[in-house]
N, C-alpha and C positions, 0 to 999 in steps of 0.2 A: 504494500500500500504506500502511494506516492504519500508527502508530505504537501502540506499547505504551500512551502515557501517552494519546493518541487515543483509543486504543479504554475504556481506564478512565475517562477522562470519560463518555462517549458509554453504556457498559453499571454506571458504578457500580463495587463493588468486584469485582475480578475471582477468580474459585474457582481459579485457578492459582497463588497465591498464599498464603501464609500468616503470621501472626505467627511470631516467634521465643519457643518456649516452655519454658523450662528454670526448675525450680524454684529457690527460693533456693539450699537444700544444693547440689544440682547445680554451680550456676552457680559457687559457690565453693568446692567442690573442683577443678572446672576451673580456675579462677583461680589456687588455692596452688599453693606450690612444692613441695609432695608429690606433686604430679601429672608424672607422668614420662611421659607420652606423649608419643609426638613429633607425632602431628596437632595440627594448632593448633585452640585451642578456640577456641570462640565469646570466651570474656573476654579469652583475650591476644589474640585480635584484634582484639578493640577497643583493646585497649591501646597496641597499638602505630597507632593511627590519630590525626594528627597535629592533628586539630582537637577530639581528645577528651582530650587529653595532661593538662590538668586536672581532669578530673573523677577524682571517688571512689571507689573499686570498687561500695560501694552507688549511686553514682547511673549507675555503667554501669549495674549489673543494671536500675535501673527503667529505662534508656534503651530496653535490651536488648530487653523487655516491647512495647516500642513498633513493633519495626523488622519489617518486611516481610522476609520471603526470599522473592527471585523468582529463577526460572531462566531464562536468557537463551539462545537456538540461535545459533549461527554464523550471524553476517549479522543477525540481525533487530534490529530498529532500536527502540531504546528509549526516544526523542525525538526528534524534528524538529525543525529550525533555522523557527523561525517557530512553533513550538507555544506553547499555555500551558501555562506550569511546573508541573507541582503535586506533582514527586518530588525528595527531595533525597538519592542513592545513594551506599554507600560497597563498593567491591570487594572482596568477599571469594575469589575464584578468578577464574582465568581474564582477561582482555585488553580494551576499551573502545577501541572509537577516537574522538576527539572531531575535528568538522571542521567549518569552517565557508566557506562559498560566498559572496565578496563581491559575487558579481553577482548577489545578492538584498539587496542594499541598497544604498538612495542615494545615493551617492557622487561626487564630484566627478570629470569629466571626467579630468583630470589623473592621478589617482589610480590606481596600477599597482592593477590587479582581478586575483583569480586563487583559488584552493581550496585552502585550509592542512586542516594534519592533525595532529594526538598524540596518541599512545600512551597508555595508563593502566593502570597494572597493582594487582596485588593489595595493599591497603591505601592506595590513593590516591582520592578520591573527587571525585564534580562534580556540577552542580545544584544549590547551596547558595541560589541567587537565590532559588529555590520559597518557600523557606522564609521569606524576609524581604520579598518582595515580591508581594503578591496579586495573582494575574491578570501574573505575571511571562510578557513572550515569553521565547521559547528564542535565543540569540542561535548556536546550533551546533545541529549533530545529533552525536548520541552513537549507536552502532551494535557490537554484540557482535562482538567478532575469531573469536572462537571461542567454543563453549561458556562460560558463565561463572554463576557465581552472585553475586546483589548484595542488599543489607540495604539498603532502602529507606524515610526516613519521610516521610508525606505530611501536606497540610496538616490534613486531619480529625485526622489521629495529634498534631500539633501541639498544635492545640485541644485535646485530651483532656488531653494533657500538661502545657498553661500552667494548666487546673481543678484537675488532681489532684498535680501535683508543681508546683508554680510556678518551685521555685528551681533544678530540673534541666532545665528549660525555660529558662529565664531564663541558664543556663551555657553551653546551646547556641545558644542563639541569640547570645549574647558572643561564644561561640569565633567563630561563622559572622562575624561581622560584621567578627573582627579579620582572619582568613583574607582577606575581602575586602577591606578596607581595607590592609593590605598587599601586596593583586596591585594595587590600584590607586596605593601607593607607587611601587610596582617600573615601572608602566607609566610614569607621570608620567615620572618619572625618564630609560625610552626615551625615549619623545617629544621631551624636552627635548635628549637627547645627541643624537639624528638632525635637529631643528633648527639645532641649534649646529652641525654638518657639512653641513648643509645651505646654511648660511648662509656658511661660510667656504668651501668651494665656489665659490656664489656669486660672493663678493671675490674668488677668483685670475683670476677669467675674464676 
């Protein structure tokens, strides 16, 4: 079974799909605090999304302009682990599971192999590679828990974005790199403490 981002390479852009389209007014009445509805709109949910934490309310709305809404079924798989990247999604409803299978990569003999898994819930996002790396693989598969809906930008939307807004392009693509750069902090950092345990181990034997 092909994948979502599969089948959008392979057919172009897909008619199940749409941008997100809410005019200025709109967008920022949703946005104020005279707005007392308790559905979340489209603006506080970007707001509360932790790699857009800087941006402006004007440059969500242009962000906003950009983003795909797709609907996801229970089960169906919205990337494969070995795919190339070219969506970078943030969860607006509903569950994600991301997982990844070491016994599709090279690995050293030694090396305990086996199928990790997590959870992703509403306002949490993944696929951020897409966006910084052309012709990025998929190093997991992402797979809908449940019904879900997700605000997707892809790399054509990218392009549009760095011609016509430079500098709300130029913010996202910051945020994304710092988000990165800090999982690969945090890794470093494992690696090193399970070394050091590994090594004083080692010494007792």
């Amino acid at each position: 079974m092909n994948s979502y981002e599969q089948d959008r390479q392979g057919q172009g852009a897909d008619s199940r799909e749409k941008k997100i389209d809410l005019s200025l007014l709109k967008y920022f009445w949703q946005a104020g605090p005279l707005n007392f509805s308790k559905q979340d709109s489209i603006p506080r949910f970007l707001r509360k999304i932790k790699v857009l934490k800087n941006f402006s309310d004007g440059e969500l709305y242009i962000l906003s302009k950009y983003l795909n809404e797709r609907n996801f079924r229970r089960s169906e798989i919205i990337f494969q682990q070995g795919d190339v990247g070219i969506g970078f999604y943030l969860i607006f409803s509903g569950q994600v599971e991301i997982s990844v299978d070491d016994n599709k990569f090279e690995v050293d003999d030694d090396m305990p192999q086996g199928k990790y898994s997590l959870n992703l819930e509403r306002h949490d996002f993944f696929g951020e590679l897409a966006l910084l790396q052309e012709n990025a693989i998929r190093n997991a598969t992402a797979t809908a828990k449940d019904d879900c809906i997700l605000f997707g930008i892809f790399r054509p939307d990218l392009d549009d974005l760095i011609l016509q807004y430079p500098v709300v392009a130029a913010r996202l693509l910051q945020s994304v790199s710092m988000i990165i750069a800090n999982r690969l902090f945090f890794l470093t950092q494992e690696v090193r403490f399970l070394k050091t345990k590994l090594e004083n181990r080692e010494a007792t034997k």
